[in-house]
TIMITI-848288 format. One line per 8 residues: number of its first residue (from 1); their letters; for each residue z, y, x of C-alpha. Coordinates in nm, 4 decimals, padded with zeros to 6 digits. Last residue first. Layout:
BEGIN
NUM) a) Z:Y:X ~ ... .
! end
This chain:
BEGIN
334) xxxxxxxx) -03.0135:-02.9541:-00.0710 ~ -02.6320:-02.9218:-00.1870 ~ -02.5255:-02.5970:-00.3863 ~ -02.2453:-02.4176:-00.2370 ~ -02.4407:-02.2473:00.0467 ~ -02.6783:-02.0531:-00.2633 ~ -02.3409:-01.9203:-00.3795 ~ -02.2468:-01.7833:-00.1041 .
326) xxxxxxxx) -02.5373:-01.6125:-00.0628 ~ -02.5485:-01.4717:-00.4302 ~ -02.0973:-01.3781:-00.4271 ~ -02.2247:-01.2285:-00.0162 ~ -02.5226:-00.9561:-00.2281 ~ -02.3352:-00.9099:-00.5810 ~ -02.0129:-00.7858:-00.3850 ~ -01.6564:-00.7764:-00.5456 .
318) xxxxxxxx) -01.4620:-01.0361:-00.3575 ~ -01.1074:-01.2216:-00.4264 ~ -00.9919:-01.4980:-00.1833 ~ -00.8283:-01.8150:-00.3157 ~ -01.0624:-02.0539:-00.1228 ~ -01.2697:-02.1561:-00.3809 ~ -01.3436:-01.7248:-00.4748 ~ -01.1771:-01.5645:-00.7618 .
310) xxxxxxxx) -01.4119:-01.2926:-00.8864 ~ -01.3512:-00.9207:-00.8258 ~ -01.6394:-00.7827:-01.0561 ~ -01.9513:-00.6289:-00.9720 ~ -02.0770:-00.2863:-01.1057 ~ -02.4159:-00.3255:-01.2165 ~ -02.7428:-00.1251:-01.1726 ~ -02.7334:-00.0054:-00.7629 .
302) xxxxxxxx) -02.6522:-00.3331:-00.6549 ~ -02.8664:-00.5234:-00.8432 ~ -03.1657:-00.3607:-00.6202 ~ -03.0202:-00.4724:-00.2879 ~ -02.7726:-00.3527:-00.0660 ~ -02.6181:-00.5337:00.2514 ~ -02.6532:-00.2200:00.4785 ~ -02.4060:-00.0552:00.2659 .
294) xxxxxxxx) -02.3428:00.2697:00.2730 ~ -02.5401:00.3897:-00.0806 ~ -02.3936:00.0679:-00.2459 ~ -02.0235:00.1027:-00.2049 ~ -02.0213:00.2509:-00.5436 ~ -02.1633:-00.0997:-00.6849 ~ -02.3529:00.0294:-00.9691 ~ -02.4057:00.3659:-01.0396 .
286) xxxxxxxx) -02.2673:00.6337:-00.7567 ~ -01.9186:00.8246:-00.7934 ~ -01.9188:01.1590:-00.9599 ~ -01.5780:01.2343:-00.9830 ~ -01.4662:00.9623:-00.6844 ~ -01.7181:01.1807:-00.4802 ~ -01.9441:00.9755:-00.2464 ~ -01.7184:00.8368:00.1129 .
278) xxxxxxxx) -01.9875:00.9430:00.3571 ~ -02.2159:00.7729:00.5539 ~ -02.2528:00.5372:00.7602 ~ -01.9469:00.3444:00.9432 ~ -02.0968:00.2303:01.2920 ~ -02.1853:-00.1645:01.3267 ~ -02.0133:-00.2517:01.6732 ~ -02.1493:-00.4342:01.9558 .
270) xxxxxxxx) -01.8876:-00.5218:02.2017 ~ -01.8146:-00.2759:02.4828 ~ -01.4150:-00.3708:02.4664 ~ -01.4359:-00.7480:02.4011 ~ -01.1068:-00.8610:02.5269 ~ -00.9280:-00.5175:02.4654 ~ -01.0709:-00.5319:02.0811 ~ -01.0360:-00.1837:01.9259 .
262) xxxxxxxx) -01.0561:-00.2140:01.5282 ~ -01.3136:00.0077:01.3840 ~ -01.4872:-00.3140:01.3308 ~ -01.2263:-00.4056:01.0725 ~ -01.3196:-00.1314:00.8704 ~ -01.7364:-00.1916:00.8623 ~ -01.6528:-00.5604:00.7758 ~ -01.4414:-00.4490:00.5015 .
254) xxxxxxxx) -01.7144:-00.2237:00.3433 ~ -01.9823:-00.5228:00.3923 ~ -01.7352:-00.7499:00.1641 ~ -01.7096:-01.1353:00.3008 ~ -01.4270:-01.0579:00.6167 ~ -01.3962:-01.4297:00.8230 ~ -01.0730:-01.3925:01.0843 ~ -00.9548:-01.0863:00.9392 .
246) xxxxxxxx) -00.9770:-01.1497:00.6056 ~ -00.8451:-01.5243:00.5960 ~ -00.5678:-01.4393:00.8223 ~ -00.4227:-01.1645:00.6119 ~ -00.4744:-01.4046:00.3103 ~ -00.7310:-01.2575:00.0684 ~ -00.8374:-00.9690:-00.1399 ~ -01.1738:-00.7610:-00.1166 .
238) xxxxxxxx) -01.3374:-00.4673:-00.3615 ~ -01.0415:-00.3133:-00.5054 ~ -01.1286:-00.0254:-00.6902 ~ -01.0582:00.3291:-00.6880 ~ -01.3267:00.4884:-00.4086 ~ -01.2928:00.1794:-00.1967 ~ -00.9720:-00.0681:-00.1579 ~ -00.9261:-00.3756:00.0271 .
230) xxxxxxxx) -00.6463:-00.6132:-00.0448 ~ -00.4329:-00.7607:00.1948 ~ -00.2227:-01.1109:00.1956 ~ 00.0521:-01.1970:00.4266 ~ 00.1249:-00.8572:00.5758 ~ 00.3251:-00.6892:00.8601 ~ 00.1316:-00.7358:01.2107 ~ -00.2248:-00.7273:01.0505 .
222) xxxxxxxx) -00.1225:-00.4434:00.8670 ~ -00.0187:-00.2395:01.1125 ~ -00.3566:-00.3317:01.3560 ~ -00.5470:-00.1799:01.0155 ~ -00.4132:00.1383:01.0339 ~ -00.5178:00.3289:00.6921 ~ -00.1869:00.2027:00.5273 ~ -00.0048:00.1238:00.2534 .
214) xxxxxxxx) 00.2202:-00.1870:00.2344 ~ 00.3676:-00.3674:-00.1007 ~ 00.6787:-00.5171:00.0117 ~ 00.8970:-00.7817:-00.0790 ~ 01.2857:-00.7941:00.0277 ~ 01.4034:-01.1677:00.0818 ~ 01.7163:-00.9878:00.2705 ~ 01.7358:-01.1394:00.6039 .
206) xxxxxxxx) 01.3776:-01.1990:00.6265 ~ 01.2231:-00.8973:00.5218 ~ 01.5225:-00.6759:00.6947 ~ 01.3822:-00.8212:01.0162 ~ 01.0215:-00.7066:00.8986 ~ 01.0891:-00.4030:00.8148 ~ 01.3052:-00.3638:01.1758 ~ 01.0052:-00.4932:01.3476 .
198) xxxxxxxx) 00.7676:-00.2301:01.1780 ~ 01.0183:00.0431:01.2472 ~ 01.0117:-00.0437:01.6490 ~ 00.6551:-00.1398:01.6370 ~ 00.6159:00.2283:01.4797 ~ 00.8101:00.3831:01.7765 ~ 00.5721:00.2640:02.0361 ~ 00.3110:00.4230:01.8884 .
190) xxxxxxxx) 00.4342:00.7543:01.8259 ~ 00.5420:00.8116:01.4736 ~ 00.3338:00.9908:01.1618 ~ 00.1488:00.7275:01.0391 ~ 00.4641:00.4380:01.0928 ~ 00.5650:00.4709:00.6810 ~ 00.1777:00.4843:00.5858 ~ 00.3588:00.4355:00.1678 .
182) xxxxxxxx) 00.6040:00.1574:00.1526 ~ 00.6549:00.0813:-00.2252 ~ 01.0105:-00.1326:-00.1825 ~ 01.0780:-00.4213:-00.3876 ~ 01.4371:-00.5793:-00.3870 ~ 01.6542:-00.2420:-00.4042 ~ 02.0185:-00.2723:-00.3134 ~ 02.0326:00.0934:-00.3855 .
174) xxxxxxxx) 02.1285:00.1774:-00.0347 ~ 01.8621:-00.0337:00.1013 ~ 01.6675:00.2697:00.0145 ~ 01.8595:00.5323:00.2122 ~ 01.9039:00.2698:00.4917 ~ 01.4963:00.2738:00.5070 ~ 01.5180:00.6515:00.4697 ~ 01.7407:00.7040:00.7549 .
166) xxxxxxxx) 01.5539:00.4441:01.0036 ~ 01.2691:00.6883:00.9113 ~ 01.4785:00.9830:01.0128 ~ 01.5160:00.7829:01.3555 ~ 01.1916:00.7135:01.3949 ~ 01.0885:01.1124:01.3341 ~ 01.4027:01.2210:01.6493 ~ 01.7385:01.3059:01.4874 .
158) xxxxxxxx) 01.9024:01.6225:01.4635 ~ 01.7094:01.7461:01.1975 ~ 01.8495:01.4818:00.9429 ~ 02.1816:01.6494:00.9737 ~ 02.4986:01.4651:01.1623 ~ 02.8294:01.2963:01.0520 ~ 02.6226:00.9663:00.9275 ~ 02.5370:00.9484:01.3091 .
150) xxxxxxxx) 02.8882:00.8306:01.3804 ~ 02.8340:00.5162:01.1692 ~ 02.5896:00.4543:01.4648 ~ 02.1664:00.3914:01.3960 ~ 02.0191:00.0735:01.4110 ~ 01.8824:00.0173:01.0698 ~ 02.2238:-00.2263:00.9828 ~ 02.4278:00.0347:01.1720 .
142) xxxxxxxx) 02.3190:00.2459:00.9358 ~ 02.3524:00.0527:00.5894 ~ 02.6836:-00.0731:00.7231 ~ 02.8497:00.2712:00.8136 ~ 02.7078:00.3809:00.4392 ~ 02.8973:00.0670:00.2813 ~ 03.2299:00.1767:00.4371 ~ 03.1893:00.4861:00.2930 .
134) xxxxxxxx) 03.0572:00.3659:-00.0367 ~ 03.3794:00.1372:-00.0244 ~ 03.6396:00.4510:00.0856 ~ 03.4332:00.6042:-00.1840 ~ 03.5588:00.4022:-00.4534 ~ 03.4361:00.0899:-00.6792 ~ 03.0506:00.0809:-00.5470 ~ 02.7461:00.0404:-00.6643 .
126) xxxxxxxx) 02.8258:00.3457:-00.9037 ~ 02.4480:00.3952:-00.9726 ~ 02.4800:00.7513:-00.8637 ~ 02.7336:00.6804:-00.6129 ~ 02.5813:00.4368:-00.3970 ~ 02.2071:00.6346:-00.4808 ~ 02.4200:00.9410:-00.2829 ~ 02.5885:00.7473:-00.0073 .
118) xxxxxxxx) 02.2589:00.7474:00.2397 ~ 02.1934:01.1472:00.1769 ~ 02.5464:01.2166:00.2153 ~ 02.6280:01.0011:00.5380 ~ 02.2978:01.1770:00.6651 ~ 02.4690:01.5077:00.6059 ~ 02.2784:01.7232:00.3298 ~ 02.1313:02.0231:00.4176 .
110) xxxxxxxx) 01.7882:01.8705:00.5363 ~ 01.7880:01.7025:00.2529 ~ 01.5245:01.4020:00.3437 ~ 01.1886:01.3305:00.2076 ~ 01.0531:01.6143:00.4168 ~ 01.1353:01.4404:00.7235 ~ 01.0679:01.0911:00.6781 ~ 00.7260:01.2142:00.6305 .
102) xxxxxxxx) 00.5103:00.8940:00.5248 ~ 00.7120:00.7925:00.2117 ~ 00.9487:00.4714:00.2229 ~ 00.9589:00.4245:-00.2017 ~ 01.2356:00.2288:-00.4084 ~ 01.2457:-00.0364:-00.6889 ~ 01.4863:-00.1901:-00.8401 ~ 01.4821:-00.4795:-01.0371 .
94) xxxxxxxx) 01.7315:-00.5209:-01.3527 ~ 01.9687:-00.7878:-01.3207 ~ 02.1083:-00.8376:-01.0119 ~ 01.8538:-01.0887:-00.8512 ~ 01.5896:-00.8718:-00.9893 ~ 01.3405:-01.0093:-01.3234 ~ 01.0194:-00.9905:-01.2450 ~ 00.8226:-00.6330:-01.2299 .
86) xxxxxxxx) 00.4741:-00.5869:-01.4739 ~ 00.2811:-00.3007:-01.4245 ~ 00.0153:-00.2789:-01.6698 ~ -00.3208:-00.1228:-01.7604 ~ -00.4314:00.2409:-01.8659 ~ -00.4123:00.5928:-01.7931 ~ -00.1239:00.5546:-01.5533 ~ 00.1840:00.7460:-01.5149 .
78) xxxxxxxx) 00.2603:00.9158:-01.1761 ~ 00.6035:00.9006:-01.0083 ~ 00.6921:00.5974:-01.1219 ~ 00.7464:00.3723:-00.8478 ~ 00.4465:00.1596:-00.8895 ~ 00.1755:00.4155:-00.9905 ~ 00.2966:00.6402:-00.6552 ~ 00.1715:00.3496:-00.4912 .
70) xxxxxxxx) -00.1151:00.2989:-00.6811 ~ -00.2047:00.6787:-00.6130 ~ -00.1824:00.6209:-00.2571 ~ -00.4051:00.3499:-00.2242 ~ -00.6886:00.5950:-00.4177 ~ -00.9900:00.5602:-00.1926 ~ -00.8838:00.9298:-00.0787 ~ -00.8504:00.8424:00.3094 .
62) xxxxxxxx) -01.0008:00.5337:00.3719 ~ -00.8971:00.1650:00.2910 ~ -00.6533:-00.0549:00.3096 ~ -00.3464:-00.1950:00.0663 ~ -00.1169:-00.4439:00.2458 ~ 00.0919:-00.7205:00.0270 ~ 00.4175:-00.8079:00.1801 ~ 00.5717:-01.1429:00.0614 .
54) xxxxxxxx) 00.9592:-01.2148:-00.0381 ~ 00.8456:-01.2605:-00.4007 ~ 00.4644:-01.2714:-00.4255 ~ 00.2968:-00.9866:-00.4942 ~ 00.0189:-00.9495:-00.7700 ~ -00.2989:-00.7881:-00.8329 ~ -00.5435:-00.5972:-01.0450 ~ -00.6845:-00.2430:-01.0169 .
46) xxxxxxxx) -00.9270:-00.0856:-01.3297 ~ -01.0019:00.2614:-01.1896 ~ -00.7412:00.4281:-00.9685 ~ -00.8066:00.7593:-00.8345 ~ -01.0567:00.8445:-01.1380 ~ -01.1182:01.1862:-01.0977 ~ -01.2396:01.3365:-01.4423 ~ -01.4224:01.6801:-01.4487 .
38) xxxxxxxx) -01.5028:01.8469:-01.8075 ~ -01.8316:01.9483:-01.8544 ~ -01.9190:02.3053:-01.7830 ~ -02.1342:02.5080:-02.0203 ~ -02.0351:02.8681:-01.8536 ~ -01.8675:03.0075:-02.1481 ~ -01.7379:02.7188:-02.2839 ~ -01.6276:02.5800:-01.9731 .
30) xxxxxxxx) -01.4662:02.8680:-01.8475 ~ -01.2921:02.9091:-02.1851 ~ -01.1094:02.5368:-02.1170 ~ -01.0150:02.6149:-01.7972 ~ -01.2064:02.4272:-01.5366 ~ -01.1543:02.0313:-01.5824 ~ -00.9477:01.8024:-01.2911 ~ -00.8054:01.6267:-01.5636 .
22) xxxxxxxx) -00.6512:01.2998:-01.3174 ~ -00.7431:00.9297:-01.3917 ~ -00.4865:00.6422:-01.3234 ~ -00.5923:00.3129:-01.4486 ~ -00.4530:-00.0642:-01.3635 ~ -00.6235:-00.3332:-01.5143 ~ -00.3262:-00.5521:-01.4100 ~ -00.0585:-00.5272:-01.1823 .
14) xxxxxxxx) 00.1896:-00.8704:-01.1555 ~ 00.5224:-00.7959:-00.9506 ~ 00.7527:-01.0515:-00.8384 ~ 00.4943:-01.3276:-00.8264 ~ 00.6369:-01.6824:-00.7531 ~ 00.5578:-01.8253:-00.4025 ~ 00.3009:-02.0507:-00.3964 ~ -00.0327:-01.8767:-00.2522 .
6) xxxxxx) 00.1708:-01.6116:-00.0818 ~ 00.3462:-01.8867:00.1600 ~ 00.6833:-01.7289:00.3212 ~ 00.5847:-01.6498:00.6555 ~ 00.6878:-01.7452:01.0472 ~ 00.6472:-01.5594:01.3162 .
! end
């Protein structure tokens, strides 16, 4: 299938030294009386990137390594401590922006008719002259997600969990948005359903020049949807590349360890390296790189700086002191 090219396209959003840290403190007189500190999470600490118009850009990693947060950073729903989040301008003006969340159930009115739900950003941001036009806009919008004008008639609890998920994609078409925050939007669909929502994202991707950023813990989805993907652990990125660059040659141990959680029908009784360890605290995360205490790679500079995510020759991204060193020592000639 063919893809626009990442490396040239012009960025539509640009993210830089972003921060979002959460007061997770006792009660102020707790801490007094008990000599407490106070307890910041840092979800997101110091994240940089940018998506390409018409691109999809997939955010990895596991559970509580703060991809969530950065897409909740994006739409607005959280504020961030620190940094920037920088949108191009939108073909009409003003960009809009929209979420897919995970539960296409509970981000539906389940007393609201699915005409309703779909019509209501139409006549919010009066995209439309009358309501005979929102109406006829609503058929479109579902019949463009596969669904029947008919099925506007019904309530979201009729419909199976790919079909409320075809809702919420028409729902945020609906606003004519360009950029759309799509946060695990398959997780909680059978398998065969999410290659039917991932092929209609896609479709709509190409007919529409929509760009995506893509959350997700599956790394088969993202292989399938993106053209770059950046790797995330405990609030920082720590790998960014092409999709086919990182999963045909991974640099960072961490990614390594997540790709070979990958089941390979060719090679099913390969060798794998097993995941040690557990993810350390994101309030009291280790010195140094805070991969370090997992990583089979590690080496004394490792546990006293913190690398940075430096721009490799082949337009990858990498934070890790031990691969940026060996690298390194291949680049210069005997």
């Amino acid at each position: 299938m063919p893809r626009n090219n990442a490396a040239t396209a012009a960025p539509l959003l640009e993210v830089e030294d972003l921060a979002c840290w959460f007061d997770i403190s006792p009660p102020l007189m707790e801490r007094m009386l008990e000599g407490k500190p106070r307890q910041i999470l840092k979800a997101v600490d110091g994240v940089s990137f940018s998506v390409a118009r018409g691109t999809t850009l997939s955010i990895v990693g596991e559970s509580g390594c703060g991809k969530s947060t950065i897409a909740r950073l994006l739409v607005g729903l959280h504020k961030p401590t620190r940094g920037s989040i920088r949108f191009s301008q939108g073909a009409h003006g003003a960009l809009r922006v929209q979420m897919i969340f995970q539960d296409p159930y509970a981000s539906l009115n389940p007393r609201w008719r699915v005409g309703d739900i779909v019509a209501e950003p139409i006549r919010t941001l009066k995209l439309r002259p009358d309501e005979a036009a929102t109406r006829r806009r609503v058929d479109e919008l579902l019949s463009l997600v596969g669904l029947s004008p008919a099925d506007g008639r019904k309530y979201p609890h009729e419909f199976s969990g790919g079909q409320r998920q075809r809702i919420s994609i028409a729902r945020a078409l609906a606003t004519e948005a360009e950029f759309l925050v799509c946060d695990e939007p398959t997780s909680a669909l059978d398998v065969s359903v999410q290659a039917q929502i991932l092929n209609l994202m896609r479709d709509l991707q190409r007919k529409f020049g929509l760009t995506y950023v893509f959350i997700s813990h599956n790394l088969s989805v993202v292989r399938h949807m993106s053209e770059r993907v950046a790797v995330m652990y405990l609030g920082r990125l720590v790998e960014e590349a092409a999709a086919e660059t990182l999963f045909a040659d991974p640099r960072h141990p961490y990614t390594r360890l997540l790709l070979d959680t990958i089941p390979d029908l060719e090679a099913p009784n390969r060798h794998r390296q097993p995941m040690g360890g557990e993810v350390p605290s994101p309030i009291a995360p280790p010195p140094g790189c805070t991969f370090h205490p997992r990583c089979p790679l590690v080496r004394e500079a490792c546990r006293k700086g913190r690398p940075d995510l430096r721009l490799m020759p082949d337009g990858a991204r990498l934070a890790c002191i031990a691969t940026q060193e060996a690298e390194a020592r291949l680049a210069v000639p005997a």
